[in-house]
C-alpha positions in Angstrom: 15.2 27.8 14.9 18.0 29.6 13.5 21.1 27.4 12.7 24.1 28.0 15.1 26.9 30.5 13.9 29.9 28.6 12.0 32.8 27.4 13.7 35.7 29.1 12.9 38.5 27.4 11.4 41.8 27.2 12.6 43.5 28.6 9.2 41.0 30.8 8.9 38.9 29.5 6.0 35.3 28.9 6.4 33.2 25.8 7.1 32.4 25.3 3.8 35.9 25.3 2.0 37.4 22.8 4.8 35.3 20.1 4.2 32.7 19.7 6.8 31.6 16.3 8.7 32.8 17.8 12.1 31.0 21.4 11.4 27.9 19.1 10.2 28.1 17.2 13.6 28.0 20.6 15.6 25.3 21.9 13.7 23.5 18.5 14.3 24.2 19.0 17.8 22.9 22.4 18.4 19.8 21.0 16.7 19.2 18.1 18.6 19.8 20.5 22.1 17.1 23.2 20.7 15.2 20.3 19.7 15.2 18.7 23.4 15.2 22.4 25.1 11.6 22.6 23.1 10.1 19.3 24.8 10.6 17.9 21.3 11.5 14.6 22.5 9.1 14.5 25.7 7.7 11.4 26.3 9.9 9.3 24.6 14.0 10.6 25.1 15.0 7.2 22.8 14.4 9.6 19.7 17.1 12.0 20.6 19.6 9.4 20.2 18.3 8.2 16.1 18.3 12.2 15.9 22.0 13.0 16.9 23.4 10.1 14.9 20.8 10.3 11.4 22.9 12.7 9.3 20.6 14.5 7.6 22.3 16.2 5.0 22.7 13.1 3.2 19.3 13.0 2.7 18.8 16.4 1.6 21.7 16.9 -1.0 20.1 19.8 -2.2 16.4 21.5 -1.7 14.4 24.6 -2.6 13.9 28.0 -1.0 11.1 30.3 -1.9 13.2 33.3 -4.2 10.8 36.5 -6.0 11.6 34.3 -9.4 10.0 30.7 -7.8 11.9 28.7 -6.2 16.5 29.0 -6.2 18.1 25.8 -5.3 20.8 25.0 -2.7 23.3 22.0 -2.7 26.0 20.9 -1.1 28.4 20.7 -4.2 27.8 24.6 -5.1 31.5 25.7 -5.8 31.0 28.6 -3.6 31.9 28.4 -0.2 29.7 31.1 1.0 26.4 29.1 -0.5 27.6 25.8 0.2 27.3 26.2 4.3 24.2 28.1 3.6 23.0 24.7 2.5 24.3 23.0 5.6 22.7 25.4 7.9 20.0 25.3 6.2 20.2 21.3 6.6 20.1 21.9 10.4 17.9 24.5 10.8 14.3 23.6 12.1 12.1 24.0 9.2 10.8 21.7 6.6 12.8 21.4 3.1 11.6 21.3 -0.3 13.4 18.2 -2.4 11.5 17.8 -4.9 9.4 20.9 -7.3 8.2 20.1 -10.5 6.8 23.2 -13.1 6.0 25.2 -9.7 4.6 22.5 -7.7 5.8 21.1 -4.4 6.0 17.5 -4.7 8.0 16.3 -2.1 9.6 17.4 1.1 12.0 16.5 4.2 9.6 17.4 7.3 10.6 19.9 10.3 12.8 17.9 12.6 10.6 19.0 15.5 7.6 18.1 14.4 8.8 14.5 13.3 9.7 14.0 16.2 6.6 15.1 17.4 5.0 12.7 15.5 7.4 9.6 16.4 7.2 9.8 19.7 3.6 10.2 19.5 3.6 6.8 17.4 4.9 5.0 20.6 7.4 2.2 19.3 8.8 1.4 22.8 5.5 -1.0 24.2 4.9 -4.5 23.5 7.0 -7.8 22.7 9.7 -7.7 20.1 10.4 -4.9 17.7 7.3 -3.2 16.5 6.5 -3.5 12.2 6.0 0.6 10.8 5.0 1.6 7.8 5.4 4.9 6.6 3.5 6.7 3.9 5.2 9.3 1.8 9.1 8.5 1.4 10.2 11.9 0.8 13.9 11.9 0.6 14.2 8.8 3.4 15.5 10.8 6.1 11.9 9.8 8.5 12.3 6.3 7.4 16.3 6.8 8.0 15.4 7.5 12.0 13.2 4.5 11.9 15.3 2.3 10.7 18.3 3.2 13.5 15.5 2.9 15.8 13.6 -0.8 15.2 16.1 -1.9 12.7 16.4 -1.9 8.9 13.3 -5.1 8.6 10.9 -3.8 10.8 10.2 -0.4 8.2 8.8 -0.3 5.4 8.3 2.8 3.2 6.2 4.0 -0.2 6.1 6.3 -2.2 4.2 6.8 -5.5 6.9 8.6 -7.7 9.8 6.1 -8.7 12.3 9.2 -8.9 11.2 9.5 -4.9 11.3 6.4 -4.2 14.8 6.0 -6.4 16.3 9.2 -3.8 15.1 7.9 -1.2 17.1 4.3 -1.5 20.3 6.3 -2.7 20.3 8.3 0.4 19.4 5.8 2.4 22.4 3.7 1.2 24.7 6.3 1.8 23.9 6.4 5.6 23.9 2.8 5.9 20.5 2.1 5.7 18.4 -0.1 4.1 15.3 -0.6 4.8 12.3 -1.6 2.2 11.4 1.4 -0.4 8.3 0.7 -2.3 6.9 2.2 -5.0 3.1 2.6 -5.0 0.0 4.1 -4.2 0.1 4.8 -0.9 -3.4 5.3 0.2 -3.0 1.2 -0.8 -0.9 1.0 2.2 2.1 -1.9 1.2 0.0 -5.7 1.4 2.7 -7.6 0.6 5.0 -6.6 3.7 1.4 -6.5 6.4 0.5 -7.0 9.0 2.0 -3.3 11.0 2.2 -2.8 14.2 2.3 1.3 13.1 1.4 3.4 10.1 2.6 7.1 10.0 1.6 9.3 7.0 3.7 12.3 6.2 1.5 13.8 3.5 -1.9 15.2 3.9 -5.0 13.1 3.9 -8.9 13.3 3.1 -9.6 10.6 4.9 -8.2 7.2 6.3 -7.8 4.5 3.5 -9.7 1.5 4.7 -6.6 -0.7 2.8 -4.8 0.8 6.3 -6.6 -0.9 8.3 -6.9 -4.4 7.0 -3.4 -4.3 6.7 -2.7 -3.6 10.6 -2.8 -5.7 13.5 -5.2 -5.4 16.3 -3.7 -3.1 18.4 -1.7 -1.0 15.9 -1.7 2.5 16.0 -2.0 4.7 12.4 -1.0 8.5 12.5 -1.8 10.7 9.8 -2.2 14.5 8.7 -5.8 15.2 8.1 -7.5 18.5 7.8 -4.5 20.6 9.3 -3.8 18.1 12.3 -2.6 14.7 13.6 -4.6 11.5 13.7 -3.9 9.4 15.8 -6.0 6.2 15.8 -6.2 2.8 17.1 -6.8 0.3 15.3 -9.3 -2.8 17.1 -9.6 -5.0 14.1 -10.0 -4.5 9.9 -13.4 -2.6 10.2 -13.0 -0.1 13.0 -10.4 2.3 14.7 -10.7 5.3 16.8 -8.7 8.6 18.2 -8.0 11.9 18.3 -6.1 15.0 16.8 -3.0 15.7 18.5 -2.7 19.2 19.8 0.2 20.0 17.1 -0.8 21.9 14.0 0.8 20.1 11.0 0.8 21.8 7.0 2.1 18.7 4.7 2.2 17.3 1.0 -1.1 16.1 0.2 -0.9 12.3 -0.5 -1.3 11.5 -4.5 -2.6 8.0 -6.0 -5.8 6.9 -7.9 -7.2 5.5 -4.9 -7.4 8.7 -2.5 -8.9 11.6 -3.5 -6.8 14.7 -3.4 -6.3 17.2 -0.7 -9.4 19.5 -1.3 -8.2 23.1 -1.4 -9.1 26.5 0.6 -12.8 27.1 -0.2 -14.5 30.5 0.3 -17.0 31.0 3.2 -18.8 33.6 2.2 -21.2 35.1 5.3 -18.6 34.0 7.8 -17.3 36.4 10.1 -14.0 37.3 9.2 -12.7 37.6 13.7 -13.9 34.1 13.7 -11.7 32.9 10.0 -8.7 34.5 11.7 -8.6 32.0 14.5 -6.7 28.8 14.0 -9.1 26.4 15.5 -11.9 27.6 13.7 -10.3 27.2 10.3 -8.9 24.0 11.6 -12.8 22.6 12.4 -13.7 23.6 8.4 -11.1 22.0 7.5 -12.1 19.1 9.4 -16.0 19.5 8.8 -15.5 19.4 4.7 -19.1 19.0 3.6 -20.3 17.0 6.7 -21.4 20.3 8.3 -22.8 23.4 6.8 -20.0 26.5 7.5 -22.7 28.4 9.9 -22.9 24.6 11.9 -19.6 24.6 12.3 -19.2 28.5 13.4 -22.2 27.2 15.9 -20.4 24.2 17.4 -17.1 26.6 17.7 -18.7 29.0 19.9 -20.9 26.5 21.7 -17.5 24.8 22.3 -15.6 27.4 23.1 -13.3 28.0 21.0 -12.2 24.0 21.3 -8.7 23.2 20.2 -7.4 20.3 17.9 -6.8 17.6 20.7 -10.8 17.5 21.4 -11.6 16.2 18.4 -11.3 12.6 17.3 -12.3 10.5 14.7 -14.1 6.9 14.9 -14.1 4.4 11.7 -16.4 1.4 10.9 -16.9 -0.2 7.8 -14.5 2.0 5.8 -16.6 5.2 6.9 -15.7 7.8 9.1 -17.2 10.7 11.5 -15.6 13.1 13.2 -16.7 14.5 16.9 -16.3 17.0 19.2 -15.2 15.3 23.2 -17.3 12.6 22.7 -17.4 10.1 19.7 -21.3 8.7 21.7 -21.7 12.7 22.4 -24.5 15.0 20.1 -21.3 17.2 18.6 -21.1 13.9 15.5 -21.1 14.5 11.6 -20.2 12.0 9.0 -16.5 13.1 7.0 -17.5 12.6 3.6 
């Protein structure tokens, strides 16, 4: 979504050189409205509100855009004006940020508004007695954990990242909104013991797999959402050893998760023998993805076509004894291979 045109000044100076809470709130606004106009917020409307009130450029003080030299950096202290409400609209426009690049690498991000919320509504924080415990995975630069927080309140969320200079943003700019939730540092595929049991766990980095750690540390009940393999998990959680769901229809492209105890985010791998109209289409490259070396490439091209073509949100996951398989409509059905 492009960010809406400035609002002109009354002296005539831009945006930028006037100082710029009110132009920030109207560029909020306009987000929020494209965001709702988009069915953004369907299912649960109680995440507009955390959305027009969260200001999110004092989470993202400055980030990254792709330039032909890397990567050039926008902030909202550049002395020219021009630059500086490039940063803002950039703020509000509906695209994921880059916070945090280090010798090339994309470390760290602020997720597309629309697909957080996306994912938050999903996560369903409105049922049951009392204020629901979340845990978030991945801190980023605490704007998700921000919208929590104004949500369940600053004790009900916990959040970890395994960088300290994340982590140490992430409090900063949480402060400055008001905000203080807890901000751990540590491995995140260890999920955050000390602060258990969760009622929800939402990932905003990419996974191989579900840490069992996740489970042990939720309450019957919960529900854990997580990137894997190009799409949205979303289990439920019926006691330490087992949990089951499926992939939300949304596509989703995030930060794989780093720590000792998850292996990383395997990359692309050729498929040599494939046929190249079939590696064009998104759900087929979403299913090898998802089939890692549980299937053989030509099964999985096999179970696409016998499928038809099947989309993200009929497959699902089911987890017992810290391993996992992965299925096509029916976790009892023959479509079943173990993720490994």
């Amino acid at each position: 979504m492009d960010a809406p045109e400035p609002v002109p000044e009354p002296d005539g100076r831009g945006p930028a050189e006037t100082g710029g809470d009110a132009v920030a709130a109207a560029y909020r606004a306009a987000l929020v409205r494209a965001m709702e106009d988009d069915g953004a917020f369907d299912g649960d409307p109680g995440w507009r509100e955390a959305f027009a009130t969260v200001p999110r450029e004092l989470f993202v003080p400055y980030y990254y855009v792709g330039s032909a030299g890397g990567y050039e950096r926008l902030w909202d202290e550049d002395p020219d004006p021009v630059r500086r409400d490039r940063w803002l609209r950039g703020v509000y426009a509906d695209a994921p940020l880059a916070t945090r690049v280090r010798d090339g690498e994309l470390l760290s991000s602020s997720s597309q508004p629309s697909l957080m919320a996306r994912m938050l509504v999903a996560l369903d924080v409105r049922g049951g007695e009392g204020v629901l415990d979340v845990l978030e995975i991945g801190a980023g630069p605490g704007y998700d954990a921000a919208l929590l927080a104004h949500r369940l309140g600053d004790p009900h969320v916990t959040t970890v990242d395994l960088d300290p200079e994340i982590t140490e943003a992430a409090r900063r700019h949480l402060a400055a909104a008001g905000r203080h939730p807890a901000v751990v540092t540590g491995d995140g595929a260890r999920g955050c013991p000390a602060r258990a049991p969760y009622d929800r766990i939402i990932a905003t980095c990419a996974l191989p797999g579900i840490p069992p750690d996740w489970l042990a540390q939720c309450r019957p009940g919960a529900r854990i959402l997580a990137p894997l393999a190009t799409g949205l998990l979303l289990l439920t959680v019926h006691d330490p050893e087992h949990a089951e769901g499926r992939f939300l229809h949304t596509p989703a492209y995030f930060v794989p998760l780093r720590g000792g105890s998850s292996r990383a985010a395997e990359q692309p791998r050729e498929y040599d023998g494939l046929p190249r109209r079939a590696l064009r289409e998104d759900s087929f490259r979403f299913l090898l993805a998802l089939a890692g070396d549980g299937l053989d490439p030509h099964e999985a091209l096999a179970l696409w076509r016998r499928g038809d073509r099947p989309g993200r949100e009929r497959y699902g996951v089911t987890v017992t004894g810290g391993r996992a398989r992965a299925w096509l409509d029916d976790p009892a059905g023959p479509d079943t291979w173990p993720m490994v």
